[in-house]
Structure formats: C-alpha cells, structure tokens
C-alpha positions in Angstrom: -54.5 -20.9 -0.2 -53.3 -17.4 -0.1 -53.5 -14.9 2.7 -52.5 -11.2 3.4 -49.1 -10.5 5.1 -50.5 -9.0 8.2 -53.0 -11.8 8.7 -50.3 -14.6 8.1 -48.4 -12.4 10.5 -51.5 -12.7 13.3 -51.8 -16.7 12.4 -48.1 -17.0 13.1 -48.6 -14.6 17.0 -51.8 -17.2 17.5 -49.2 -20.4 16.9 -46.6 -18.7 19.2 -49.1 -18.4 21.8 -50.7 -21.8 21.3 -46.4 -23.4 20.7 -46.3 -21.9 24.6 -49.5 -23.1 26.2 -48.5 -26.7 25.1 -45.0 -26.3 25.9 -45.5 -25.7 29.2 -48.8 -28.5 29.4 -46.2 -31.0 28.6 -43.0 -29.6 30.4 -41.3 -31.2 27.2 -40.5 -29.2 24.3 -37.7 -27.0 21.9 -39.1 -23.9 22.8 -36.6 -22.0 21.7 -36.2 -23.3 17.9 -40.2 -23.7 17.8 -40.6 -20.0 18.0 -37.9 -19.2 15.7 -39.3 -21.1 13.0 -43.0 -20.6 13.2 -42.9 -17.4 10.6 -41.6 -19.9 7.9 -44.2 -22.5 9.1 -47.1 -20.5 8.8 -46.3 -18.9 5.3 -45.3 -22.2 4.2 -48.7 -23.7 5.2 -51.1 -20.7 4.7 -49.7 -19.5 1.9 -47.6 -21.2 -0.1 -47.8 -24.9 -0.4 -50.8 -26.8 -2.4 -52.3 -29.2 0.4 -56.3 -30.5 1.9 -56.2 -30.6 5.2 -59.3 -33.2 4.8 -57.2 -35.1 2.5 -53.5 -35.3 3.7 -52.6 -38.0 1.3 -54.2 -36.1 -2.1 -51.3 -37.6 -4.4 -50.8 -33.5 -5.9 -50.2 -32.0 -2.3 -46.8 -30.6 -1.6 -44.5 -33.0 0.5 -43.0 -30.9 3.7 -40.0 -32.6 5.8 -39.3 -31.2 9.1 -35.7 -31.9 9.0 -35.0 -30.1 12.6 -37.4 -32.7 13.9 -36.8 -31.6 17.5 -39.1 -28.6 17.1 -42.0 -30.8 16.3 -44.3 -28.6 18.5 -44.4 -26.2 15.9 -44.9 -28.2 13.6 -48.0 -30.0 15.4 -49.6 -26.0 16.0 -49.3 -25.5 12.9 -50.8 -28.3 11.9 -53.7 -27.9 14.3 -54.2 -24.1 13.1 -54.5 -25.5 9.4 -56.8 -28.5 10.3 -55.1 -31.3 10.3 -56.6 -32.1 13.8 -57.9 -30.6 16.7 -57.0 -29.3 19.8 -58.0 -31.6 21.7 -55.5 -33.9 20.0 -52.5 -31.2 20.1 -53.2 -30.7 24.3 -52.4 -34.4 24.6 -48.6 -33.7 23.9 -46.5 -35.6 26.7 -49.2 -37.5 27.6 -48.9 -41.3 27.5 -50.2 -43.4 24.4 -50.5 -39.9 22.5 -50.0 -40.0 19.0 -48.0 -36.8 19.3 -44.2 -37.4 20.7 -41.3 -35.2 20.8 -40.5 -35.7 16.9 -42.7 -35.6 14.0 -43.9 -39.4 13.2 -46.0 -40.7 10.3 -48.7 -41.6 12.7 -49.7 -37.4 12.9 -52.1 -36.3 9.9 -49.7 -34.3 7.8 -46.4 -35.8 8.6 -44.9 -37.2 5.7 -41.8 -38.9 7.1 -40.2 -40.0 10.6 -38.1 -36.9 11.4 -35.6 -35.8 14.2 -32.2 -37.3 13.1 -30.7 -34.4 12.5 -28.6 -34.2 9.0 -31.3 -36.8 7.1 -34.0 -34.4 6.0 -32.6 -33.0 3.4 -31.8 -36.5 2.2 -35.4 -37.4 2.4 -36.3 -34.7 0.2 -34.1 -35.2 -2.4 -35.3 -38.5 -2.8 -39.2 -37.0 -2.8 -38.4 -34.5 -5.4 -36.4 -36.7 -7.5 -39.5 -39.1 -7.4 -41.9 -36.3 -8.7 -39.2 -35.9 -11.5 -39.7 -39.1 -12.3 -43.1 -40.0 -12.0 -43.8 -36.8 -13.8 -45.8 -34.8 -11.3 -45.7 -30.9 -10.8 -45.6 -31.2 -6.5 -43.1 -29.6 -4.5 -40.6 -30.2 -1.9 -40.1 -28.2 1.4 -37.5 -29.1 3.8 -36.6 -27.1 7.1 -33.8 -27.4 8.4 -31.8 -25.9 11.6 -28.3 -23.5 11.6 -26.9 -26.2 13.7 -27.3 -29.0 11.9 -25.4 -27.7 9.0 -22.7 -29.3 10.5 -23.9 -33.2 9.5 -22.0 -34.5 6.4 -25.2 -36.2 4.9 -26.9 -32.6 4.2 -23.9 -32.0 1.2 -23.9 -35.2 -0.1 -27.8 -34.4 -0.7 -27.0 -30.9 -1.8 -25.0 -32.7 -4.5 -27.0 -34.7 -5.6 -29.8 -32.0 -6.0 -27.9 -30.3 -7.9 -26.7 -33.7 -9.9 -30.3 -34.2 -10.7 -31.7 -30.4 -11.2 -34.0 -30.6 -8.7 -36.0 -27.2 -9.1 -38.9 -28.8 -7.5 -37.0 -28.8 -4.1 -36.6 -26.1 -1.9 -34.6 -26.0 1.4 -34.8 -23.5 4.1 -32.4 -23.2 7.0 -33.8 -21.4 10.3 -30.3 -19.6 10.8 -31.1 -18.2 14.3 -27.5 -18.5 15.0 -27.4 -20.7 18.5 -27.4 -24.4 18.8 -28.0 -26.8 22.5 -24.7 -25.6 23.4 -24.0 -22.1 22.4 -23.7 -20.6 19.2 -22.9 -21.9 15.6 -19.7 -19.6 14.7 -18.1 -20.8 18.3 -18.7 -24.8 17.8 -18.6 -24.8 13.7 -18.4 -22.1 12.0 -20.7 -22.2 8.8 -20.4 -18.8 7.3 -20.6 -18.0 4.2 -23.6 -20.4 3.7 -24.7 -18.7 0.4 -21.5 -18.9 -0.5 -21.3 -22.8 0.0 -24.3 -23.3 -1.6 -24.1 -21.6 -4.4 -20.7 -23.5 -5.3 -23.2 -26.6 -4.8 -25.0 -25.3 -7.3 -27.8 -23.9 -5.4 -30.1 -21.1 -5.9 -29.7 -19.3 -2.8 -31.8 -16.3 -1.2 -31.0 -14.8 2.3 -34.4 -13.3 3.9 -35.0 -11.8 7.2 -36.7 -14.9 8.9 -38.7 -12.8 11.3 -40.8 -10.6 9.0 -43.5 -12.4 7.1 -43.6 -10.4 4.5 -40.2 -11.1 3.6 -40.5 -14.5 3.9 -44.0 -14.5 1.7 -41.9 -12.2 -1.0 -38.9 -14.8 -0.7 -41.3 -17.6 -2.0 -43.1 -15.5 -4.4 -39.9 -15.4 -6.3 -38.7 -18.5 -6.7 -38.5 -19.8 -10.1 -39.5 -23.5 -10.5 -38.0 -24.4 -13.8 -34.2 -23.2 -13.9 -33.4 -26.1 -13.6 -31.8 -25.8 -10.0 -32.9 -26.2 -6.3 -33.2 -23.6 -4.0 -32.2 -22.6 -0.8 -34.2 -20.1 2.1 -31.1 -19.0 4.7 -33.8 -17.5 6.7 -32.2 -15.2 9.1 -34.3 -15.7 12.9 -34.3 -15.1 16.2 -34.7 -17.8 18.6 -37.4 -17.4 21.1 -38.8 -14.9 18.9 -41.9 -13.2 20.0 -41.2 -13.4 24.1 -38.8 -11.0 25.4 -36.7 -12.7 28.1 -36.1 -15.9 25.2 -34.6 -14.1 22.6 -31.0 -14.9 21.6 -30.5 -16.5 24.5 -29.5 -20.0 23.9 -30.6 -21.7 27.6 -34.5 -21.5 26.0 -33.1 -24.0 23.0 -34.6 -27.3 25.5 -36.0 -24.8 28.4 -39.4 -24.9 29.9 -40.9 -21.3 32.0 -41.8 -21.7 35.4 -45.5 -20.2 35.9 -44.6 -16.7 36.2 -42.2 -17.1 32.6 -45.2 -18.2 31.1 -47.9 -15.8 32.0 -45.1 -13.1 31.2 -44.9 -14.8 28.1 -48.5 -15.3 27.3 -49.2 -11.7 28.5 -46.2 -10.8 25.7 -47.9 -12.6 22.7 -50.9 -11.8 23.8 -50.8 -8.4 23.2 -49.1 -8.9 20.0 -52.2 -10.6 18.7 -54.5 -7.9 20.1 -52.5 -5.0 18.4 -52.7 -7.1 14.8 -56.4 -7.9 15.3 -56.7 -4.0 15.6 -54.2 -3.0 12.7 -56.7 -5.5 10.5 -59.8 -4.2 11.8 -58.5 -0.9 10.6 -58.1 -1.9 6.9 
C-alpha cells in the first residue's frame, strides 16, 4: 500500500487528532511520546510495510514491535485508521474489561507481541527476523523504540547479535524526541553520538528529521534489504508534536489537558487537517 507524502501527512494530523480525543476519553495515556511518534507510525503502516488488515495473521505480513510500549495509544489509532478495528473498539480505551490497556497486548488485532518493558523490543525483533532468516521467508522487521530507553543494557546485547547474524531484514527506529518522564536524555544519560554507537555495532544507520513525512517516506525508500546488515531510523521528533503548548515540554510525557487544553488542542489539529485537505484538493 503506497500513498502520497501529503496525504500520509493528512492521515498522520487525523491520528493526532483522534491520539487526543481518546486520550482525554480515558484520562490515561503517553500523550506526549504518542504524538511524537505517529509520523513514523503512519508511514510505516500506509506506506511501507506488507500487511491485510482483514487478515492480521497472513504468514507474509511484516512483523511490527512497539518496543516503547507506553505509547500504545498511537499505536491503537493507527491501527484503527488502517482497519484493524473500529472505533467503536478504540473509544473503549480505560474502560473496564476492554481489550485495549495501557500497553500493546496480543489480544488487539495487529499486535504481534506483549510490549511495554522498556529495553526488550528490540530483543523480540531480533529473534523475529532471525526466524524469517531461517525459515526462509522475505518479511520484515520494524521495531520502535524510545530516546529514553536507550539507556537499558538488553537493547546492545540485541544490537549485537543483529549484527552477529546479518540481519538486513530488521530495521529499528528510535523516536529521539530528546526528553524522557523525568527531563531530558543528555541530563539523565547522555546517549549522543547514537550513529556513532551504532554504526561500531555494525549497524546501518540513517538520521532523518522525524517530523516531516516526507523524510521519513524517503528514509525507507532507501534502505537496502540485502547488505547483509540491519538498519537503524534515529528519527529526530518533537514530543507533543502537532499541539502548541506540548511541544518540548517534557510534563505532557504522562499528562492529560483539562477541557480547555483539549479543545485548544483539537482547535490546533484541526485546522491542520483542514489546511491539508485544501493543499490536496488543489492538486
């Protein structure tokens, strides 16, 4: 499934809006990290991986592994705008007995593994991709992971082991929006330079600015499948992308808007949507 950069780029505004509206239904979510990611979500879905929305389990599909498992609301919009499941299954978020809860589980249509323990995606993943390797099929790997958890031991030990194995049927992404729950990543670990740590790991590393589709869309479009290494997105973001008062601001990583925070940010995404619709109309 492919689709023009400017329409991915209304798809992603309709999530954002949608990631908010259930947000504050539920008065439980990772706002923050949920809007920083949803450009890579919504190429990665609309445009880049092989999937049937009708068919989750199709044994061809690409596998994707949420690794930052707290921003599942993302995830579920996504899902929901790709047609995994309705809305009326994603507006049950926070409710009691839903099937949706505040990390990806294998009970959602489209989830392909128990997520949230930050530092074990990546892990899961390598041991996906390695599996294609060896069962000699041609899907592929996504895993997302957050800036923060870069600081977890377990995501080397699989870096090394990707590379051990040549894994160029895996490719890892980072949402590098620069802030964690308690401030940003330079102050409480400093990571930089990722590309450079990676590529020591062997890795086949591309930085791309996180918070223009068309990057990210070129980004993927480039990646070369067969040389024999795995590759690694640092997507540069901004959390709380897309609503003014969120942005960099690192309170929004577990916040929730009162009722006049979320109509400003409603009225905010809102007219983003409406200026794309017009741009497309136009072309």
């Amino acid at each position: 499934m492919k689709v023009k950069a400017k329409e991915l780029e209304l798809q992603s505004e309709i999530n954002r809006k949608r990631l908010v509206e259930i947000a504050f239904k539920a008065k439980a979510a990772h706002i923050g990290g949920g809007l920083s990611c949803l450009n890579i979500l919504t190429v990665l879905y609309f445009n880049v991986m092989n999937m049937e929305a009708g068919n989750p389990e199709v044994p061809c599909r690409d596998r994707f592994v949420l690794s930052k498992g707290h921003c599942a609301e993302a995830l579920y919009v996504t899902l929901e705008a790709r047609g995994f499941f309705p809305a009326e299954v994603t507006n049950t978020l926070g409710e009691f007995g839903s099937v949706l809860s505040g990390h990806p589980t294998i009970h959602v249509p489209g989830v392909e593994v128990n997520t949230g323990a930050l530092g074990h995606g990546l892990s899961i993943g390598v041991g996906i991709a390695l599996a294609a390797k060896m069962d000699r099929l041609q899907y592929r790997t996504f895993v997302l992971m957050g800036d923060g958890e870069q600081g977890e031991g377990s995501i080397y030990e699989a870096a090394m082991a990707a590379n051990q194995y040549k894994l160029d049927n895996l490719v890892a992404i980072i949402d590098r929006n620069g802030l964690q729950i308690s401030g940003t990543t330079e102050d409480i670990m400093a990571l930089e330079s990722i590309n450079q740590r990676w590529s020591a790991l062997g890795w086949d590393v591309t930085e791309v600015n996180g918070d223009k589709i068309e990057d990210i869309v070129s980004a993927f479009g480039k990646i070369d499948y067969s040389d024999s290494h795995p590759h690694l997105l640092i997507a540069h973001t901004t959390k709380g992308k897309g609503v003014s008062y969120m942005e960099g601001d690192p309170v929004w990583h577990h916040e929730i808007p009162d009722v006049e925070q979320y109509e400003q940010a409603i009225r905010e995404i809102s007219e983003s949507i409406e200026i794309l619709e017009k741009q497309i109309q136009r072309v």
